[in-house]
Steps between C-alpha positions, in 0.01 A plus 500: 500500500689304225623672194482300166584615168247527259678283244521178761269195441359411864265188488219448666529320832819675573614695831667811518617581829500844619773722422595286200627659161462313201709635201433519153454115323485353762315159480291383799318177518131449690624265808835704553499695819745822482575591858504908677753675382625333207656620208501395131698705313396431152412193269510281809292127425378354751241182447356162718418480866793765579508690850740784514602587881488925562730725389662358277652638166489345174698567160408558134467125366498315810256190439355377816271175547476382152454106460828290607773384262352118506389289229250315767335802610127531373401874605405333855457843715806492710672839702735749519560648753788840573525630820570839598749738418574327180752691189436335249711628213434506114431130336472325823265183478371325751290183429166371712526128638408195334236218685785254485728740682322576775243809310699810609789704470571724761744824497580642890517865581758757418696326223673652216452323161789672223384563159406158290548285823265165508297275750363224417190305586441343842799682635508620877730805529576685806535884641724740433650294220691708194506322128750716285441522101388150368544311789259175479311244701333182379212343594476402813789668678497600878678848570575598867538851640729751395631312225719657230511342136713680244477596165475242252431194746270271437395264805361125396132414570431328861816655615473655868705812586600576840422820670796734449671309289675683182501331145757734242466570161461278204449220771285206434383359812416092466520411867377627892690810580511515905385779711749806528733289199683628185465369156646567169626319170365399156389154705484724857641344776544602877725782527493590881291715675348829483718628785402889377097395486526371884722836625218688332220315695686504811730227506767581761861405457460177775204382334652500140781356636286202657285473129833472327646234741188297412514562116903435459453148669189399361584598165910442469522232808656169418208166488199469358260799498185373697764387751636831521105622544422256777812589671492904466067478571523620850628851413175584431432565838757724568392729166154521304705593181636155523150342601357653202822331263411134652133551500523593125715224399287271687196617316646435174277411216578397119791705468842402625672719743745735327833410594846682537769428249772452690762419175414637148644196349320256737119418486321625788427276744113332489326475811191281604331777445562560159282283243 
């Protein structure tokens, strides 16, 4: 049986999943679905088409499915959708989809959202994923697995975010960050890679050696870069961690591919494909 405070608004329409506690102020809109489990702590809004997976455990002030930050959107009824396992701490937003951008925003299981942390609409983010304090997606954005984005970053709409890859602090991300990379600077740029992330998910010392190999040439080699890519492509069969760097880059879409900056005095080098 779910427990709801007295003082919490609960439209009509709206599901309560079993288990769930609601908390005093809380805000609940008729075509949300709250899943088993759940907990809002207090003054918790939540509003549209707006599915929240089991379990999970929301803060005093989070706003959750409220219309997207776009001039063209006309109250269409687009999603949100959280998965399970969710923190979500206080002042978190998270905006529903637009038509243009596909209708849905969708948050995977298990992540950790810090306190006034942001995603935009139309933005796919992954599992396991950690936001600190403030950090922010645009519209659009693609976020793999067990990424980390630190306080104070702000990542630019359409931008896709490999899974594992680490953005710092006061970052802002313009460009494709690769699977397992690094990024950090007031206009980021490609650090290395998140040698610490891969130990922790089982990375042994052979294979990291292998990943790095692949990274140092493609990234610091001498030639042009897509030569460099043609040339280093049949690595991938020897490691999927590589696979999953060439398939990403391959898959680019309007954002260029986030580069490393070899020389601070030097601009870094444009690929083909960068815009």
């Amino acid at each position: 049986m779910s427990k709801i405070d007295p003082t919490a608004r609960i439209e009509d329409g709206a599901t309560i999943g079993d288990g769930a506690v609601v908390g005093p102020y809380c805000t609940i809109g008729p075509n949300v679905t709250i899943g088993p489990g759940c907990v809002l702590k207090s003054h918790v809004n939540i509003a549209g088409h707006t599915s929240i997976g089991a379990n999970c455990k929301i803060f005093p002030f989070a706003s959750l499915g409220e219309a997207p930050q776009d001039l063209g959107y006309k109250d269409e009824p687009t999603t949100l959708t959280v998965g399970e396992g969710c923190t979500i701490r206080e002042s978190v937003t998270m905006n529903r989809g637009t038509v243009k951008g596909g209708g849905k925003t969708v948050v995977g299981a298990r992540g950790f959202f810090m306190a006034y942390s942001h995603v935009g609409h139309d933005c796919i983010v992954g599992n396991d994923v950690i936001f600190a304090n403030s950090g922010t997606l645009g519209g659009h954005c693609e976020i793999g697995d067990f990424v980390y984005i630190g306080g104070l970053a702000a990542v630019h709409q359409f931008v896709r975010i490999g899974p594992q890859a680490m953005i710092a602090g006061v970052s802002g991300v313009r460009g494709d960050l690769i699977p397992f990379g690094m990024a950090s600077g007031q206009h980021a740029f490609l650090e290395g890679l998140n040698i610490i992330g891969m130990r922790r998910r089982g990375f042994t010392a052979s294979r990291l050696q292998t990943v790095r190999d692949f990274y140092q040439r493609l990234f610091h080699g001498s030639g042009v870069f897509a030569d460099r890519l043609e040339a280093l492509r049949p690595m991938g069969d020897s490691d999927p961690a590589i696979a999953d760097m060439v398939k990403f880059i391959d898959e680019g879409k309007k954002r260029a591919l986030m580069m490393a900056h070899n020389n601070p005095n030097k601009p870094t080098e444009r690929s083909k494909f960068e815009a």
